[in-house]
KOLMAR-911530 format. One line per 3 residues: number of its first residue (from 0); their letters; for each residue x negated, y, z negated of N, C-alpha, C, O. Coordinates in Angstrom, 3 decimals. Atoms other than C-alpha are relative to their C-alpha. Example, Ala and Ser with C-alpha at 12.3 -4.5 7.8 and 13.67 -1.06 7.14 Angstrom:
BEGIN
0) AS) -0.890 -1.190 0.000 -12.300 -4.500 -7.800 -0.900 1.200 0.000 -1.936 1.181 -0.665; 0.820 -1.190 0.060 -13.670 -1.060 -7.140 0.770 1.090 -0.730 0.261 2.198 -0.899 $
This chain:
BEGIN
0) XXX) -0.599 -0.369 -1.285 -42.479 -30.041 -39.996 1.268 -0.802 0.283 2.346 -0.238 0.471; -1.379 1.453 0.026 -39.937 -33.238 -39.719 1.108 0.800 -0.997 2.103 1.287 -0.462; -0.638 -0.620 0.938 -38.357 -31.709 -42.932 0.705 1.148 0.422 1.914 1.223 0.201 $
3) XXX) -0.802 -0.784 -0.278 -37.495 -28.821 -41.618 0.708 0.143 1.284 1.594 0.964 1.520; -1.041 0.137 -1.155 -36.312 -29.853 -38.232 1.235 -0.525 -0.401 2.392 -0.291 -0.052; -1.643 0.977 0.640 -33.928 -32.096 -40.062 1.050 1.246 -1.127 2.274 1.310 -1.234 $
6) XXX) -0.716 -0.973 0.592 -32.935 -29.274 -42.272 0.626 1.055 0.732 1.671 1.524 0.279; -0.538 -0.631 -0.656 -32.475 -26.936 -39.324 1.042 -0.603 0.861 2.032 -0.019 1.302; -1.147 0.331 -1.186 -30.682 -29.325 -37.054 1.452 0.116 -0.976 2.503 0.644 -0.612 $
9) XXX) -1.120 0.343 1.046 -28.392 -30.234 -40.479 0.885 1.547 -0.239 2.068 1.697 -0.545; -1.224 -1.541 0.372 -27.149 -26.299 -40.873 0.088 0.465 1.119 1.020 1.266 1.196; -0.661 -0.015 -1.420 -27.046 -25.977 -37.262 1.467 -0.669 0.462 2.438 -0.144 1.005 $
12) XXX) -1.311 0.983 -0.101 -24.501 -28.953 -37.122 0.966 0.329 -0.836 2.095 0.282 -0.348; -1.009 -0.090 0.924 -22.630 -28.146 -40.227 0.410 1.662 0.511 1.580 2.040 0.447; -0.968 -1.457 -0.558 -22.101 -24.330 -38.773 0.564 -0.623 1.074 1.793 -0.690 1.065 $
15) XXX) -1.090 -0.011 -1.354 -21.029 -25.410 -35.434 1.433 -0.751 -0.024 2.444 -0.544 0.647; -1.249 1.095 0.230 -18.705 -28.489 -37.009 0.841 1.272 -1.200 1.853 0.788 -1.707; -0.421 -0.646 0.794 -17.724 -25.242 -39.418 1.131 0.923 1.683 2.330 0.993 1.952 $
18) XXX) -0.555 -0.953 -1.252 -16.747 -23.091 -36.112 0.981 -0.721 0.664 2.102 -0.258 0.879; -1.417 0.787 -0.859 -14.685 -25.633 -34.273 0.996 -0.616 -0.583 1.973 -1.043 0.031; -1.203 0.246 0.254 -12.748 -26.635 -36.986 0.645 1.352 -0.837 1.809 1.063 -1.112 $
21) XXX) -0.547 -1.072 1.023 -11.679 -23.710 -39.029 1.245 0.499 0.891 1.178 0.777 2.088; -0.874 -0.629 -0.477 -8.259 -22.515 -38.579 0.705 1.241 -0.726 0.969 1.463 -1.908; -0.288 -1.299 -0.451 -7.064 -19.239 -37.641 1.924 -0.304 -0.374 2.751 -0.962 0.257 $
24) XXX) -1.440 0.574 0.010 -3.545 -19.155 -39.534 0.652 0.961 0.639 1.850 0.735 0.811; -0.696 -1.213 -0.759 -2.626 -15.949 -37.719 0.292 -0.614 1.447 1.371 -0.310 1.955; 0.541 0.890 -1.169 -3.488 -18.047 -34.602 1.454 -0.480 -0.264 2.606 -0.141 0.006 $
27) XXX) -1.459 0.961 -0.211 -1.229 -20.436 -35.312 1.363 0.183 -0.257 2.232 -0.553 0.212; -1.367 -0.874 0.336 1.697 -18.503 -36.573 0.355 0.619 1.415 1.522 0.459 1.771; -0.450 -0.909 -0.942 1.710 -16.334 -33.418 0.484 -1.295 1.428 1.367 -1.446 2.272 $
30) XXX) -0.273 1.717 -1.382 1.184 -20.044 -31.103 1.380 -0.626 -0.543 2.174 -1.074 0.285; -1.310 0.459 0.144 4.139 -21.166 -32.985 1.319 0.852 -0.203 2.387 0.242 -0.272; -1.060 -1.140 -0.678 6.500 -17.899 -32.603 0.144 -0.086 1.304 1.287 -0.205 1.744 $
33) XXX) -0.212 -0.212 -1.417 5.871 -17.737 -29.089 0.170 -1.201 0.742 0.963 -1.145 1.682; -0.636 1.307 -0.401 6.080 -21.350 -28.182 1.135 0.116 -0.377 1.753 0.551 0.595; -1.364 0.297 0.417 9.403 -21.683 -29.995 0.636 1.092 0.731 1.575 0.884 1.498 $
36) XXX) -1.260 -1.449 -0.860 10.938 -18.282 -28.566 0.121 -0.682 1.340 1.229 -0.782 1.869; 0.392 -0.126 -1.738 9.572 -19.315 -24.911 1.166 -1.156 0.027 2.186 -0.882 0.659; -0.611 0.941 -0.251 11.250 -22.798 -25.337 1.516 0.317 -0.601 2.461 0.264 0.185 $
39) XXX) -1.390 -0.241 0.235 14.314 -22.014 -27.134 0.642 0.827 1.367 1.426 0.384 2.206; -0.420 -0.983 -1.222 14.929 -19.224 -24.609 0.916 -0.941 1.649 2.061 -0.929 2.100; -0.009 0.936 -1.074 14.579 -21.771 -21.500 0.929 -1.050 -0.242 1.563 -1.510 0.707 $
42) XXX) -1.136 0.879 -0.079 16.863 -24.303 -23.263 0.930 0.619 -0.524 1.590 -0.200 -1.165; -1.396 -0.576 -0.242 19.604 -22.134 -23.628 0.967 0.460 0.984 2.192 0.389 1.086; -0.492 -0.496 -1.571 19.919 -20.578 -20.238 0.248 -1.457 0.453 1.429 -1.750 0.643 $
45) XXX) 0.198 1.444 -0.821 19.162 -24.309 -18.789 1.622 -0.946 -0.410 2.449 -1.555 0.268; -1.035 0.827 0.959 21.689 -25.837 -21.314 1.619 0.889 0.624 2.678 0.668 0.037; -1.318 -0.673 -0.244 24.580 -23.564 -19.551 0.629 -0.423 1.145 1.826 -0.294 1.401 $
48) XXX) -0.834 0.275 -1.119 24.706 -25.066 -16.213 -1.011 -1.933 0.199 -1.125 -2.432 1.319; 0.680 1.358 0.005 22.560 -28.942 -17.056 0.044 -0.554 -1.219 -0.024 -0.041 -2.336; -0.650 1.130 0.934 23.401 -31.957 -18.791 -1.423 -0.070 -1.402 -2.570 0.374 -1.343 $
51) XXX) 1.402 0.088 0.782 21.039 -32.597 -21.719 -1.386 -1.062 0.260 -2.423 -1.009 -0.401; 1.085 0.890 -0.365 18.809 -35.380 -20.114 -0.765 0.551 0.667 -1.979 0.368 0.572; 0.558 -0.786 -0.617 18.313 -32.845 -17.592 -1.033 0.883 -0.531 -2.220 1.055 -0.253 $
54) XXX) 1.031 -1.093 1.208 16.918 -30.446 -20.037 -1.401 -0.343 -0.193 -2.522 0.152 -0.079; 1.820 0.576 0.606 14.504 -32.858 -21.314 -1.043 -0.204 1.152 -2.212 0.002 0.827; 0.648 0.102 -0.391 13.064 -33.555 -18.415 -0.215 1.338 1.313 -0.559 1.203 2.488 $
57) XXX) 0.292 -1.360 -1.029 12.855 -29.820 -16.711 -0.781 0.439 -0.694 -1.887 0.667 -0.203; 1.387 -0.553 1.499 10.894 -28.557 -20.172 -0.609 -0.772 -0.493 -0.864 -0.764 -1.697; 0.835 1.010 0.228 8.947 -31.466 -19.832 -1.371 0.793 0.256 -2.279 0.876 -0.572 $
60) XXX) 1.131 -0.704 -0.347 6.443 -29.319 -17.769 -0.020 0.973 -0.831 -1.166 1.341 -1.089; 0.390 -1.531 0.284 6.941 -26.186 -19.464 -0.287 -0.256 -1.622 -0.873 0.626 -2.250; 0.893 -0.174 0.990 6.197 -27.526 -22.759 -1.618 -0.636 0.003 -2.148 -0.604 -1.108 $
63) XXX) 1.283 -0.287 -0.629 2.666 -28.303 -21.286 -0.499 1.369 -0.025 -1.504 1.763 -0.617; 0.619 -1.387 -0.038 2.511 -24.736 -20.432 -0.242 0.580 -1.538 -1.204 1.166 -2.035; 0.435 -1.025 1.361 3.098 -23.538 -23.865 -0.775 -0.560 -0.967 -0.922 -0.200 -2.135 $
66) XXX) 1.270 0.188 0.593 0.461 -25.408 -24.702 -1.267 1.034 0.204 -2.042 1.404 -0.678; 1.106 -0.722 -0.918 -1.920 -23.323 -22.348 0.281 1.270 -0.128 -0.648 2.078 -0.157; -0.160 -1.126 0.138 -0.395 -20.580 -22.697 0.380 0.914 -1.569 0.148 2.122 -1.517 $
69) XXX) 0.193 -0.053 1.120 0.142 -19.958 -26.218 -0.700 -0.600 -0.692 -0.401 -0.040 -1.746; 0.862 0.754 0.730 -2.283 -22.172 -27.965 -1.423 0.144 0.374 -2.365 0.194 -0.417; 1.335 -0.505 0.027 -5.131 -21.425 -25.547 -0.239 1.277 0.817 -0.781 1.437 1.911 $
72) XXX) -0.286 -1.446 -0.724 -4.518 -17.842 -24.865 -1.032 0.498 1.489 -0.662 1.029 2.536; 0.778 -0.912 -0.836 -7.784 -16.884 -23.009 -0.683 -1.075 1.074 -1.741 -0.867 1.667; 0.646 1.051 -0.843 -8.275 -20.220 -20.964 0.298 0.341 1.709 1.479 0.504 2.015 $
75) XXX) -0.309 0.169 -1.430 -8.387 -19.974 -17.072 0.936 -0.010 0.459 1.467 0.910 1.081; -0.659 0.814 -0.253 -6.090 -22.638 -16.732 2.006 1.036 -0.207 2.970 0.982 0.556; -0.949 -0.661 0.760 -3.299 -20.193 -18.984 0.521 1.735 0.831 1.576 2.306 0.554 $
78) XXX) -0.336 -1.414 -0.287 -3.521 -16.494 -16.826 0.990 -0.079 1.124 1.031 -1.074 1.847; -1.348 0.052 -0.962 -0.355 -15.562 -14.571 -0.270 -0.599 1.310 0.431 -1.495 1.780; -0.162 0.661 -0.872 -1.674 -16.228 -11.696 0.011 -1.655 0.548 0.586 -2.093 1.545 $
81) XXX) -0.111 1.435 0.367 -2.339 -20.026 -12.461 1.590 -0.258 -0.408 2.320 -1.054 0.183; -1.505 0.469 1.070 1.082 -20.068 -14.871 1.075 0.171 0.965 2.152 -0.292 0.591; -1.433 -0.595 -0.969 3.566 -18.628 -11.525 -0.595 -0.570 0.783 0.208 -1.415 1.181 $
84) XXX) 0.233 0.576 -1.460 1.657 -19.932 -8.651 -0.170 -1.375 -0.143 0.162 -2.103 0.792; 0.367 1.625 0.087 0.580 -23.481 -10.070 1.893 -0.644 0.141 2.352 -1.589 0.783; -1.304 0.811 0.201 4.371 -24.043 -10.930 0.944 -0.048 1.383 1.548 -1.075 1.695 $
87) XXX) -0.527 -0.337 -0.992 5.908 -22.340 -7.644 -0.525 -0.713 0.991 0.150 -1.034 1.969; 0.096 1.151 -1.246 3.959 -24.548 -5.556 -0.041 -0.920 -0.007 -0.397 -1.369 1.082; 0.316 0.865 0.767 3.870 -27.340 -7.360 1.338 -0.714 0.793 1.488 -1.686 1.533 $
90) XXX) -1.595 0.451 -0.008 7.734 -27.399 -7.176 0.528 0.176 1.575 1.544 -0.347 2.033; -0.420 0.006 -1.368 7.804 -26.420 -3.559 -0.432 -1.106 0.347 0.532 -1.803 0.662; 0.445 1.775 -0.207 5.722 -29.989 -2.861 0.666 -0.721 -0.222 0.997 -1.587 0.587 $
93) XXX) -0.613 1.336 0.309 7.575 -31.930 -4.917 1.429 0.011 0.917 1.612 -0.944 1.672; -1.086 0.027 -1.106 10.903 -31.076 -2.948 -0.597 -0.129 0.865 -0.384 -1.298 1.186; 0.457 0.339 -1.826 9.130 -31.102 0.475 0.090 -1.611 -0.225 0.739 -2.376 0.488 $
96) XXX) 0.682 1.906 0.255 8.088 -34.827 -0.657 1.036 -0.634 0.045 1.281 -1.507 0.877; -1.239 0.564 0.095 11.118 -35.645 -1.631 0.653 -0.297 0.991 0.985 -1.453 1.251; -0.995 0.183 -0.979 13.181 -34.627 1.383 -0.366 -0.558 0.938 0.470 -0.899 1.775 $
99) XXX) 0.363 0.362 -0.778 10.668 -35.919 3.345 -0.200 -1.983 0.043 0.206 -2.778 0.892; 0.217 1.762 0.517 9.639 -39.856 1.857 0.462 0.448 -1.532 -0.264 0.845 -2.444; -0.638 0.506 1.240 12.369 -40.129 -0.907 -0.235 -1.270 -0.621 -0.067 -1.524 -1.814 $
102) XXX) 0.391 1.578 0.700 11.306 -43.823 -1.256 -0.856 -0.652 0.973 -1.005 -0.386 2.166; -0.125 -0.113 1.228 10.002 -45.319 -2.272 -1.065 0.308 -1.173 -2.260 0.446 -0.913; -0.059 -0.954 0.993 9.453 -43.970 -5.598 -1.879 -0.272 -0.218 -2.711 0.588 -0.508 $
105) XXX) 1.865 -0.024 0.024 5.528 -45.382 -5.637 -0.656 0.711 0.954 -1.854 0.884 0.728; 0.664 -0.836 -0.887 4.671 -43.353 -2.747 0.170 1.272 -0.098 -0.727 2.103 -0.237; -0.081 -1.987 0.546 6.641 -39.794 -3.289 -0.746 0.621 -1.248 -1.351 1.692 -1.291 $
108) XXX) 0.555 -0.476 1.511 5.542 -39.697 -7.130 -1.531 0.430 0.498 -1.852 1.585 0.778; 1.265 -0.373 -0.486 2.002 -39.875 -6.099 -0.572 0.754 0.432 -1.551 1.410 0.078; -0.139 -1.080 -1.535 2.399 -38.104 -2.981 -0.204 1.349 -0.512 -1.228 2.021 -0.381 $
111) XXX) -0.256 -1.287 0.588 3.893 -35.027 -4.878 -0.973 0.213 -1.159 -0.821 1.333 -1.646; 0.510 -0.684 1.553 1.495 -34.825 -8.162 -1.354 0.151 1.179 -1.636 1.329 1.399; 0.982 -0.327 -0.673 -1.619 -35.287 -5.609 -0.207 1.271 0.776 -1.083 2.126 0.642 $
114) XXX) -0.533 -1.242 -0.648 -0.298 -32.846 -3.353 -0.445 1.182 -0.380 -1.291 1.809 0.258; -0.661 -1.107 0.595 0.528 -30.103 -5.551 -1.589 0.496 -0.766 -1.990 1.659 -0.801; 1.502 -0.181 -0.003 -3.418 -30.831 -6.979 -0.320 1.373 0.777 -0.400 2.593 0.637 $
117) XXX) 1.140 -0.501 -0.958 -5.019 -30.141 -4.218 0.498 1.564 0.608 -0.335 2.464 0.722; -0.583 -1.336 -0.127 -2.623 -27.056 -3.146 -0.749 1.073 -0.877 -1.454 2.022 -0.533; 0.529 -1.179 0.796 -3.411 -25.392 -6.434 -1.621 0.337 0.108 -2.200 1.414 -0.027 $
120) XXX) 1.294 0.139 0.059 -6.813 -26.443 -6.107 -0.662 1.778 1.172 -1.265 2.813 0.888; 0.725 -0.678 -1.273 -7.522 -24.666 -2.214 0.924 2.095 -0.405 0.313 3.134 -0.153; -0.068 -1.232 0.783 -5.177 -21.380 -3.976 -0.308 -0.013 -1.068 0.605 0.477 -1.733 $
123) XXX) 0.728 -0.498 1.514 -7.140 -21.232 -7.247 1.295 0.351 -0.706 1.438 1.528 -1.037; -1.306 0.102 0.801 -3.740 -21.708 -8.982 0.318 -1.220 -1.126 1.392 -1.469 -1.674; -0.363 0.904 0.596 -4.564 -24.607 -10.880 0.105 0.189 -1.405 -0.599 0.827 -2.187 $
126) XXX) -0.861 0.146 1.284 -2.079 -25.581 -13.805 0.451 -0.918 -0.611 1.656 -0.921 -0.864; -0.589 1.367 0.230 -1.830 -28.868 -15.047 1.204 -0.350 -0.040 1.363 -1.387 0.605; -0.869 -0.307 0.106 1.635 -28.337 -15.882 0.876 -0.418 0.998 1.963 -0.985 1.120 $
129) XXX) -1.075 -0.108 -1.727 2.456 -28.017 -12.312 0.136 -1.320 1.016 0.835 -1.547 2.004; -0.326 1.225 -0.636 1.628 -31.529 -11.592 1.831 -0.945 -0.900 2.728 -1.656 -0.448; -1.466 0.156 0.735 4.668 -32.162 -14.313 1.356 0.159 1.298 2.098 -0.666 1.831 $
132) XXX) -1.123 -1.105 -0.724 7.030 -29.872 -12.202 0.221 -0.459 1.801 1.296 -0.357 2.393; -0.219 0.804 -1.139 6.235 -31.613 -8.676 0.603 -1.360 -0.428 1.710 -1.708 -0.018; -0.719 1.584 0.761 6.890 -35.238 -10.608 1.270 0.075 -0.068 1.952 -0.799 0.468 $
135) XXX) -1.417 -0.037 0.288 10.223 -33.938 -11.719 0.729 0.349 1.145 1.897 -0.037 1.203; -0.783 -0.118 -1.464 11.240 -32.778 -8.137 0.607 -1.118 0.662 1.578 -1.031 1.414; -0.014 0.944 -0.682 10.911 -36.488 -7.273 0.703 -0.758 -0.842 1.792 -1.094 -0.376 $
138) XXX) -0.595 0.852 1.105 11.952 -38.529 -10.405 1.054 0.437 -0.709 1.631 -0.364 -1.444; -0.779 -0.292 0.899 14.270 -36.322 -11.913 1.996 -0.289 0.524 2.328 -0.380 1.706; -0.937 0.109 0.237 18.047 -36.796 -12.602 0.985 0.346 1.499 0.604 1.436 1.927 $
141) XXX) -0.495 -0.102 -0.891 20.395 -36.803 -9.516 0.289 1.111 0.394 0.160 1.649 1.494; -0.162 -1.742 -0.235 21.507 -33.397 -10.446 -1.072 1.287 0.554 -1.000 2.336 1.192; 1.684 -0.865 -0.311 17.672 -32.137 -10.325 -0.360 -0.100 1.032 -0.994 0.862 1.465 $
144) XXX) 0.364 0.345 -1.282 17.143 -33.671 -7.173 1.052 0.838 1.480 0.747 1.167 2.626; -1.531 -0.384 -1.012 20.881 -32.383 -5.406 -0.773 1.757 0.094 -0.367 2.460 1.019; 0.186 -1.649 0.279 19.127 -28.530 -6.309 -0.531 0.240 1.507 -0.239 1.172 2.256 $
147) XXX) 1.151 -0.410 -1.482 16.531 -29.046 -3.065 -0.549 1.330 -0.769 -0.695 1.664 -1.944; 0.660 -1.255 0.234 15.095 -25.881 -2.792 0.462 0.967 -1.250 -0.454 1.631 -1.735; -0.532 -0.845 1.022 17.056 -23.949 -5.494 -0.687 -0.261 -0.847 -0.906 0.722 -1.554 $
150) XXX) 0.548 0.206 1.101 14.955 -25.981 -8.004 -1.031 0.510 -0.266 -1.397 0.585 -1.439; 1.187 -0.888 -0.263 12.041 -24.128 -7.046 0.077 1.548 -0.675 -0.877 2.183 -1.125; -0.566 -1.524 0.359 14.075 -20.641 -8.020 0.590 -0.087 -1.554 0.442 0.789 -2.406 $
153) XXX) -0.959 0.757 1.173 16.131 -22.392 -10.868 0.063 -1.434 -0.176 0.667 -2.060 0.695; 0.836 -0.506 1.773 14.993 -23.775 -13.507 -1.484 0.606 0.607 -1.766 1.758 0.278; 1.809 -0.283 0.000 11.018 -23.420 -12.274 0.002 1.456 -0.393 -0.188 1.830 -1.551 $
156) XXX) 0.588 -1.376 -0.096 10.679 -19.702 -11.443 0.617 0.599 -1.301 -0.131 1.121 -2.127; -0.665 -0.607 1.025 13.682 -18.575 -14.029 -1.091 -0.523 -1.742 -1.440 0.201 -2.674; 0.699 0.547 1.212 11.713 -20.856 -16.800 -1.646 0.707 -0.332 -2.114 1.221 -1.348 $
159) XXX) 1.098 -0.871 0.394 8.400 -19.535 -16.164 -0.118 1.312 -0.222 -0.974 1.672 -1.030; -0.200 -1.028 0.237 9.294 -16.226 -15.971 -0.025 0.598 -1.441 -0.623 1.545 -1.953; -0.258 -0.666 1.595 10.607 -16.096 -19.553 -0.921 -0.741 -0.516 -1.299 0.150 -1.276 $
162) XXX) 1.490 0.397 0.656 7.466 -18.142 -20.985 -0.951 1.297 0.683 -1.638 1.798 -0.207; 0.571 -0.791 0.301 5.751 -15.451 -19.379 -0.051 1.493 -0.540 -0.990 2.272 -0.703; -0.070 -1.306 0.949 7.251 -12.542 -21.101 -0.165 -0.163 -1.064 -0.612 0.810 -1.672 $
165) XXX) 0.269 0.086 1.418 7.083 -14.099 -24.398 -1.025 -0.003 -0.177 -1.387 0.352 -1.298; 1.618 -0.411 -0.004 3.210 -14.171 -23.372 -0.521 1.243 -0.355 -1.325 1.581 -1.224; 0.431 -1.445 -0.093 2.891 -10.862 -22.767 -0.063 0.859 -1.616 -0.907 1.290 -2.402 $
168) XXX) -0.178 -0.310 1.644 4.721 -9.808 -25.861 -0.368 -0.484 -1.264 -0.480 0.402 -2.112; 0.259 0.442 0.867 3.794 -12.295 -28.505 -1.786 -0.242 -0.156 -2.374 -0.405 -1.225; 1.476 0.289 -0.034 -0.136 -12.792 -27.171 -0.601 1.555 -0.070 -1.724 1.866 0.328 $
171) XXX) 0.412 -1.701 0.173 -0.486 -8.916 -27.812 -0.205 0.407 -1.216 -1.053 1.179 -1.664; -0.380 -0.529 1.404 0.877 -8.795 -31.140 -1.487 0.372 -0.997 -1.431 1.428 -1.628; 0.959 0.032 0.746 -2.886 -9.322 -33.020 -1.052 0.648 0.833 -0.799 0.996 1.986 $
174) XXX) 1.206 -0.593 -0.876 -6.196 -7.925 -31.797 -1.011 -1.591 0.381 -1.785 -1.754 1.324; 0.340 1.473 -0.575 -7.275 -11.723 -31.660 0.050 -0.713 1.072 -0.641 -1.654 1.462; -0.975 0.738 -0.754 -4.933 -12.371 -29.182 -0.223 1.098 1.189 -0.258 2.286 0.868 $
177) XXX) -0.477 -0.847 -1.180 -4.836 -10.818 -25.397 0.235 -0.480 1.017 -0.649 -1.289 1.298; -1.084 0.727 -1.297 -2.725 -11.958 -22.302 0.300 1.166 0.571 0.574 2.266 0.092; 1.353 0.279 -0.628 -3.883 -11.523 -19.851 -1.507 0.184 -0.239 -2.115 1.248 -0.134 $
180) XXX) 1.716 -0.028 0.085 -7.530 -12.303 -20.456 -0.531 0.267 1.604 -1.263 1.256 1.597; 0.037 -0.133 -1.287 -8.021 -12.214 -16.826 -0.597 1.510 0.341 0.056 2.494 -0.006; 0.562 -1.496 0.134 -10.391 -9.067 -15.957 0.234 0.771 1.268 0.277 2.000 1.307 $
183) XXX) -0.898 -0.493 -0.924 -9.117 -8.559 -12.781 1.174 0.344 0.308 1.555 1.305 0.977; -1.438 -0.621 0.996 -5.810 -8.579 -14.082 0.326 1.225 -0.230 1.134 2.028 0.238; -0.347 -1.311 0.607 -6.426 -6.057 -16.254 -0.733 1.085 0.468 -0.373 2.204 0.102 $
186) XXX) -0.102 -1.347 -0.982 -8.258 -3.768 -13.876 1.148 0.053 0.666 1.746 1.124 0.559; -0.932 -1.245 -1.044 -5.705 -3.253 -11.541 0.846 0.299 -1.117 1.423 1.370 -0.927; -0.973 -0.676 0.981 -3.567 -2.863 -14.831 -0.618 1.802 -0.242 -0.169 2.906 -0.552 $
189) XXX) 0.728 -1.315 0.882 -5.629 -0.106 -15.742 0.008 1.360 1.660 0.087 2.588 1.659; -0.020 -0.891 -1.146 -5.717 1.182 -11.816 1.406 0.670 0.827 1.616 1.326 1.847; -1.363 -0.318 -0.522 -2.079 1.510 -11.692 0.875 0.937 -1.267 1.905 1.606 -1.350 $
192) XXX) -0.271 -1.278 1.159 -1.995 3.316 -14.944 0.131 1.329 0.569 1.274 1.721 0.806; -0.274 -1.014 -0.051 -2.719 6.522 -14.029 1.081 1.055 0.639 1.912 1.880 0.261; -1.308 -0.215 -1.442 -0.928 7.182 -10.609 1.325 0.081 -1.039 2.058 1.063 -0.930 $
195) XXX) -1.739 0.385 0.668 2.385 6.042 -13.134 -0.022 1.508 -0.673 0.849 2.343 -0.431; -0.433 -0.983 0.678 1.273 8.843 -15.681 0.318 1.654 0.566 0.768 2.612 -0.062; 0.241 -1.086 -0.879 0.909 11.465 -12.768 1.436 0.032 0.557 1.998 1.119 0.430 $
198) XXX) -1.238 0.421 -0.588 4.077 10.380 -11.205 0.971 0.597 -1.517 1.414 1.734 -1.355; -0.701 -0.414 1.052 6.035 10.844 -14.931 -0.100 1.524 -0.193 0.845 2.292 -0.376; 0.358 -1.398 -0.026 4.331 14.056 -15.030 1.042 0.945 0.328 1.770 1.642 -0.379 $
201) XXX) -0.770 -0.602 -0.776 5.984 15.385 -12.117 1.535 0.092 -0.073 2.159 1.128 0.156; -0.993 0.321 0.452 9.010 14.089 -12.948 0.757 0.890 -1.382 1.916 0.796 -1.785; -0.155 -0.366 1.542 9.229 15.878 -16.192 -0.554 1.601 0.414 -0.265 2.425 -0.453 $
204) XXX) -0.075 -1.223 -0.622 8.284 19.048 -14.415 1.001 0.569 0.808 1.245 1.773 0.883; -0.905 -0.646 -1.106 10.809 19.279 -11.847 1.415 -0.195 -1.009 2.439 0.280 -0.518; -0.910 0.101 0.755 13.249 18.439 -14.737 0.293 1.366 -1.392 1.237 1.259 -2.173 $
């Protein structure tokens, strides 16, 4: 009896230590297309009107995201409404914080990553990411700071935006892969289908 518990726990353990490490090279080919597009993308636009220190520390947060969002496609933490609302309010905190207790810098920093927590927390928007993206409202580069509110629109919103089209498109590509995992998501996707094809219809009738 001993014998074979030890033999069952032993190919129990060696499948499950078989399952969590084995890699998926399709996986990782598609996590490293779509990371690189998302980020290249973001530092090119960014790179047209900000210095390069700036850069580094605006796609500080967003290469966080394309961790979450390309690497762990079907996590919580990774679906739009987390990836646009964690960052959008994140970044609205950290400016409020700012304009409100600019210094000093041990109290706003804090202030703004706690903040921006608990925000995402009470809208179910949480994005780790987005504590990044409040931080940089407060700490970042004179230029990042002079934006106020604009920084919220540009870089944040413009940056996530295009990380989330390269989602859409690159987390589609395999049958492995689907973005939005989110099942509410993809009902109303599916409830706004038809109406569209009924609508084309008509369209293509009166034409």
């Amino acid at each position: 009896m001993i014998r074979k518990k030890i033999k069952r726990t032993y190919r129990v353990g060696k499948y499950i230590f078989y399952k969590e490490t084995v890699v998926d090279y399709r996986e990782t080919f598609w996590s490293f297309v779509s990371s690189f597009l998302g980020m290249a993308l973001i530092g090119y636009v960014q790179s047209l009107y900000l210095l390069p220190l700036e850069n580094v520390f605006l796609i500080g947060s967003f290469g966080a995201t394309c961790v979450l969002i390309y690497g762990t496609v079907h996590s919580p933490l990774a679906q739009p409404r987390n990836l646009i609302g964690g960052h959008l309010i994140s970044a609205l905190i950290g400016v409020t914080v700012y304009k409100v207790t600019p210094e000093p810098i041990w109290v706003s920093a804090p202030l703004a990553v706690s903040l921006s927590i608990i925000a995402m927390q009470y809208t179910k928007t949480l994005h780790p990411p987005g504590g990044a993206t409040a931080l940089i409202a407060v700490i970042g580069t004179q230029h990042v700071r002079s934006l106020g509110y604009l920084y919220v629109l540009f870089p944040v919103l413009s940056g996530v935006l295009i990380l989330f089209v390269v989602a859409i498109i690159c987390n589609n590509m395999t049958r492995q892969r689907k973005y939005p995992s989110n099942i509410n998501f993809s009902n109303r996707a599916k409830d706004i289908g038809p109406p569209l094809k009924k609508t084309f219809k008509k369209i293509q009738r009166n034409l």
